[in-house]
N, C-alpha and C positions, 0 to 999 in steps of 0.2 A: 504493500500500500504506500500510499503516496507520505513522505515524511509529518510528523505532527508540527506544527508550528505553535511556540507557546504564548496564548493570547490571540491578541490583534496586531496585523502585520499590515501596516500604512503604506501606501505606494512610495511617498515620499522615502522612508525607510530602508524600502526594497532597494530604490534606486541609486542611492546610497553607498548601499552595499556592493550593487551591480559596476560601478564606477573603480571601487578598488579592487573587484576581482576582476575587471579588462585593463586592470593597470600591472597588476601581479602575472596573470596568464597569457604568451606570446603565442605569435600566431605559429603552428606548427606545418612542418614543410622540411622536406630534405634538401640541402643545398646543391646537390647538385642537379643539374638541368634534366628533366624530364621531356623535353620538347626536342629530339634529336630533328636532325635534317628530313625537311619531308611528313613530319608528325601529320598525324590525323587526326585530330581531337572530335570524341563525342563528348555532349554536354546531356546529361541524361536529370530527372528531377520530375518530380510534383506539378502543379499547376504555377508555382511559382518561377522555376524552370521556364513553364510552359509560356509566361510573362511577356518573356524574349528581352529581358533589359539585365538581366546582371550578363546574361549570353553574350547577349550583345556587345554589352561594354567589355567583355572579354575577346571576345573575337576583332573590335575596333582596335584595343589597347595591342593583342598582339602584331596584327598588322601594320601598325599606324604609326606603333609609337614605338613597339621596343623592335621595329623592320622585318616581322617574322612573313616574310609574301608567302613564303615558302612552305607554311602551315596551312592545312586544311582543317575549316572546323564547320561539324554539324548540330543541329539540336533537336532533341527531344525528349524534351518537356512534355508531360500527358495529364491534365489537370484532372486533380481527385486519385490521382492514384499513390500507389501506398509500395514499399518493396515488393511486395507479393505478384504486382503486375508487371514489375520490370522483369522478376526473374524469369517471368511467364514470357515473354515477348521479345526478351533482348534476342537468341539466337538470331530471330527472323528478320527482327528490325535492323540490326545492326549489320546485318550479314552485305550489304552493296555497297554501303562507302567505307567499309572495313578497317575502322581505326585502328589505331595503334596505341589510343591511351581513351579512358574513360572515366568523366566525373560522373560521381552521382550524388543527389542529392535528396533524399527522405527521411521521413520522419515525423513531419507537421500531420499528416492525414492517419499516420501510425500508431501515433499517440490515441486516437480515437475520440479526442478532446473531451477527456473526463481524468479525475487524478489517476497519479502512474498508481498503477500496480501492477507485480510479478509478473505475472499472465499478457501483460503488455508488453513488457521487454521480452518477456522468451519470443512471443509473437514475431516481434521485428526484428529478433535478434536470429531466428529461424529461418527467415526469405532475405536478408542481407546476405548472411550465411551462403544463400542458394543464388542471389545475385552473384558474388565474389565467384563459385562454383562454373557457374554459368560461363563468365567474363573468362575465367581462366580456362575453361574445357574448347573457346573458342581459338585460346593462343592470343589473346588482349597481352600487349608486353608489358603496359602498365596502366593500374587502378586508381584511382585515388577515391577514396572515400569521404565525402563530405556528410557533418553532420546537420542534421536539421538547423531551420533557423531560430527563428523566437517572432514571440506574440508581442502586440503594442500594447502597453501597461494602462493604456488609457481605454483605447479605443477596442479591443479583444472584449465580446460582452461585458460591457461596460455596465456596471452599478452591480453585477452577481458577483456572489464570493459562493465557494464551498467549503461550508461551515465559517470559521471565522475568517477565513483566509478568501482573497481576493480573487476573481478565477484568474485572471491573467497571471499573476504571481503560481498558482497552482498548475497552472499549464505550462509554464515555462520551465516549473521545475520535473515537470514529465517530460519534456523535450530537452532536461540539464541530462536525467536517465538513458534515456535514449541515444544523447551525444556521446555518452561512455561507454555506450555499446559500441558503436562504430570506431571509436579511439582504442575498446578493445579487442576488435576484431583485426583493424590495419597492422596493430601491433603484433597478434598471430598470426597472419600470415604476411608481417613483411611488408605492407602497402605504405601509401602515404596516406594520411589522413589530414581530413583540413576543417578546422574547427569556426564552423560558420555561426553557430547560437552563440558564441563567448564575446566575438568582435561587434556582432548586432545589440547583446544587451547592452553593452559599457559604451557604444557610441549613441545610444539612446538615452540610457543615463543621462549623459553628459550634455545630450542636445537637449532634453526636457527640462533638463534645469538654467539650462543657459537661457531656451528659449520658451521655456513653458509646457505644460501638460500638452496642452491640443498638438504641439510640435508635433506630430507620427510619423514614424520610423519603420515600421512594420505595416502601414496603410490605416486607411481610415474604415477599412473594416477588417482589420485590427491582425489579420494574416496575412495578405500580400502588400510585403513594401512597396515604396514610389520608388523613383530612381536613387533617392536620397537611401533609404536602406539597399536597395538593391547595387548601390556602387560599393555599399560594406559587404557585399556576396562575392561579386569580383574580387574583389583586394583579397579576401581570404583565398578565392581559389588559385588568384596569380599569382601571391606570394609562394604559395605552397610547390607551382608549379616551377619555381625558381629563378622568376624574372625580380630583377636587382634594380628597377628604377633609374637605373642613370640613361638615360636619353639622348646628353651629350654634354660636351661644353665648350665653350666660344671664351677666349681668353682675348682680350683687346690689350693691346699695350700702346699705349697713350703715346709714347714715343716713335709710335709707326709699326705697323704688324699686327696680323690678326692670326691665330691657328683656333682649328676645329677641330672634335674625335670624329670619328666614324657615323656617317649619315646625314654631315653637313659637308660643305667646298662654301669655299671662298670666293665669292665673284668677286670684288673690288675691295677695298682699303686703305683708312690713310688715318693721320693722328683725330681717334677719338671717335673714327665710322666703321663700319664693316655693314660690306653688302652680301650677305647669306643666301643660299638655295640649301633647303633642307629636304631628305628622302623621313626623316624620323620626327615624328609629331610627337607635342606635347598632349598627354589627356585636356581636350578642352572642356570644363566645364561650362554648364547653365546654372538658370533661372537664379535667382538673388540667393541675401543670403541667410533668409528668412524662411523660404519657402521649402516645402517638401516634395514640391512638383520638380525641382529640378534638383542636378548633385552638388552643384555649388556650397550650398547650406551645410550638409555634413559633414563636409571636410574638416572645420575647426575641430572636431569632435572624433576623429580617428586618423593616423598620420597617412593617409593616400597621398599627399603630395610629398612627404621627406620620402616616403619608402619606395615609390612607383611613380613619381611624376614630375624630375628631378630635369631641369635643360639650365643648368648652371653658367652664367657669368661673370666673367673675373677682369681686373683692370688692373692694371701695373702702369708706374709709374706717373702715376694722377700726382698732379702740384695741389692740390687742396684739399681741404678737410672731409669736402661732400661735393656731391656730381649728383647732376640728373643724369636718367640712363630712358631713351624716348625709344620705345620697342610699337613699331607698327603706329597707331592711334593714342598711344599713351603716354604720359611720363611719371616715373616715379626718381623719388631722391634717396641716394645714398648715402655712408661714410663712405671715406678712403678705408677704412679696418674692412667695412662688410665687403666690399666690391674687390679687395684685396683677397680675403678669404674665400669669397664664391658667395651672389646670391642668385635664389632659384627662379628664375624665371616665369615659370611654371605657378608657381603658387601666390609669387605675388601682384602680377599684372591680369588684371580682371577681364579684359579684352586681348589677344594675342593674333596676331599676323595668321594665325593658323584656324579661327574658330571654323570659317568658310569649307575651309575643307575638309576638316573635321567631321562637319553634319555630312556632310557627301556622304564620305566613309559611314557612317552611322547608320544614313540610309540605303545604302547600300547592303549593308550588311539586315537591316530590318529587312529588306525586301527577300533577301534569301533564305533568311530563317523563317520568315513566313510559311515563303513555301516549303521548307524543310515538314513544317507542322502538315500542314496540307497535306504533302505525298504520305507521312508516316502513318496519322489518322486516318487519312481518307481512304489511302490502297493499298500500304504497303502491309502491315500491320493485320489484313483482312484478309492476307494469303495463309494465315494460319489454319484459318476456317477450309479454305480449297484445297489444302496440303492433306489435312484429316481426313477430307472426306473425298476427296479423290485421288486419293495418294497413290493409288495404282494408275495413274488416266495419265496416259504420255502427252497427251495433249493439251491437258491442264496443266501440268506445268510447265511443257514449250509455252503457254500462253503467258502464264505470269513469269518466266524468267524474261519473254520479249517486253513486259510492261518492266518488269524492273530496270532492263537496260535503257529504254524511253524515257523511265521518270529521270534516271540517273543523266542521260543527255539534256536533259530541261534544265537538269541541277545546275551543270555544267558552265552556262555563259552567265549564271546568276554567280555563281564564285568569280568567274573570270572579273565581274564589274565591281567585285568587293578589290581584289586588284588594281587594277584601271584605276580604281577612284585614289589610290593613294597616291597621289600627285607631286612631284619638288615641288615645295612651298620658297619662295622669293622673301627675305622680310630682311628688313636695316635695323640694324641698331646703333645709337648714337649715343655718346658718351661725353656730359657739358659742363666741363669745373664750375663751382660753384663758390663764386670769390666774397 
């Protein structure tokens, strides 16, 4: 049964609490790189998955930002579903764009939303079990296991408790259960595991107090975030997958000279300018930085931009104490100490030379994954049913292996434009003592 909690347990309280345990608990991920040359990434998951924006923003950020073209990723996401359906379906589904690595993410519909007990974890502890089974009898070279998320302390059936305790508080501690099932399943057999409920509580925490109750972080009805939670889904799974945030950096030397790392050139240069073309975007964030409609807003409240969204500049040899540094539309002021040391581009300028083609990328990627949904639900998925029951009929399945190579051709020039769309971006930056 679900733990006793003694008394009355306040939201404020909880979140309290939730704040110093995402400050104590790091995200876990093995250092080295999972995403070899070529990777295939499936993104597997629930209805929230099924979203298409934590995907998304994982499939844009590889692309875009840390140059990965070379990466294929697909999704499916199947709203309402629980482990029991993946393990049911992965062989079939999975079987034509044949990754090479798979996330999954369950949990939230697992829980059966009522307090944990026993019988709930063996349950999902039983069809992870047979997912993992599954993924491995196919030759998947690598797993990763994601745990569920969390529920909005506010907005998750708001004003019920079970018993003294609040439901959201109660349900999230059946989804704390459930996270330790999958942290201890990765750990017997070896996988990576990416702890998605620990990063969502403590950047909720911290945004609800900053910004107030009604802030929601997990959706205003109260299980699927906005992009604002859904960009703390990403971060946990990119960390894990072992991408390092650094983007690049652009070192001006005031005395003449510009050098770039990898993914920038240098079109022109002179004291205090540099004319850039960049192949490697910075994640652009939206919407303010109030709002839960866009990811703007959550960043103060979980480190996405020191850890993943890092395009560093540095200045040498400045004669003054402070400089403006005018990037695209903007200016911000610096020291000589920060501008010396490296600041991040990325996190501090609210507008950047790249937003434009950023949303390209984004939608780009939206439009694929759409259809990703579409083929999987609509036909692919449905060959289970024709396999059974005409399993002997040669004809039936010459029929669906010709629809599978069809859908799979359609796929095709929808990846090619998530490509395409990543474009050399053009952007100056100017560097102005400030006497």
């Amino acid at each position: 049964m679900m733990e006793k909690h003694p008394g009355k347990v306040c939201s404020t309280c909880y979140l309290a609490l939730c704040v110093v345990a995402s400050l104590a608990v790091a995200i876990p991920g093995r250092s080295q790189a999972l995403l070899p040359q070529d990777a295939r990434l499936a993104i597997a998951g629930d209805s929230i998955t099924e979203q298409k924006l934590y995907s998304k923003y994982m499939e844009a950020y590889l692309v875009a930002c840390a140059g990965r073209t070379d990466i294929s990723v697909f999704q499916y996401g199947w709203g309402g579903e629980r482990a029991q359906g993946f393990a049911a379906r992965l062989a079939n589904d999975l079987a034509d764009f044949r990754p090479t690595i798979v996330t999954t993410c369950y949990g939230m519909n697992d829980g059966s939303y009522r307090p944990y007990e026993d019988s709930i974890g063996a349950y999902y502890e039983q069809f992870m079990r047979a997912t993992i089974a599954g993924l491995k009898e196919m030759g998947i070279p690598t797993i990763v296991v994601g745990s569920p998320g969390a529920v909005d302390t506010k907005y998750f059936r708001a004003g019920q408790k079970w018993g003294e305790v609040d439901v959201s508080i109660g349900y999230n501690d059946n989804l704390r259960h459930l996270r330790d099932i999958d942290e201890k399943l990765a750990k017997e057999f070896a996988l990576t595991f990416v702890d998605v409920h620990t990063p969502l509580i403590g950047a909720m925490a911290k945004g609800k107090m900053a910004l107030g109750e009604d802030y929601d972080v997990c959706g205003r009805d109260g299980v699927h975030p906005g992009p604002n939670g859904q960009l703390v889904m990403a971060y946990a799974f990119l960390k894990a997958l072992g991408c390092d945030g650094n983007l690049g950096t652009i070192h001006i030397d005031m005395s003449g000279g510009t050098t770039v790392t990898e993914g920038h050139k240098v079109l022109s240069t002179g004291a205090g300018k540099a004319e850039i073309e960049s192949s490697r975007y910075p994640f652009c964030l939206d919407g303010d930085a109030k709002s839960s409609g866009g990811t703007r807003s959550i960043v103060a409240y979980f480190p996405f931009n020191q850890d993943l969204n890092r395009i560093t500049l540095k200045v040498s040899h400045l004669d003054s104490e402070k400089a403006k540094v005018t990037w695209g539309e903007e200016t911000q002021e610096f020291t000589r100490a920060q501008l010396e040391s490296g600041v991040n581009l990325a996190e501090i300028f609210q507008r950047t030379p790249f937003d434009t083609a950023f949303r390209n990328v984004l939608q780009a990627v939206a439009v694929k994954q759409s259809y990703e949904t579409n083929m999987i639900k609509g036909v692919i998925t449905q060959f289970r049913f024709l396999n059974s029951e005409f399993k002997d009929d040669a004809e039936v399945k010459a029929a669906t292996e010709v629809l599978r190579k069809k859908l799979m051709e359609r796929h095709a020039p929808l990846e090619a434009n998530v490509r395409a769309a990543v474009v050399p971006v053009k952007h100056t930056i100017s560097v102005e003592a400030v006497k």
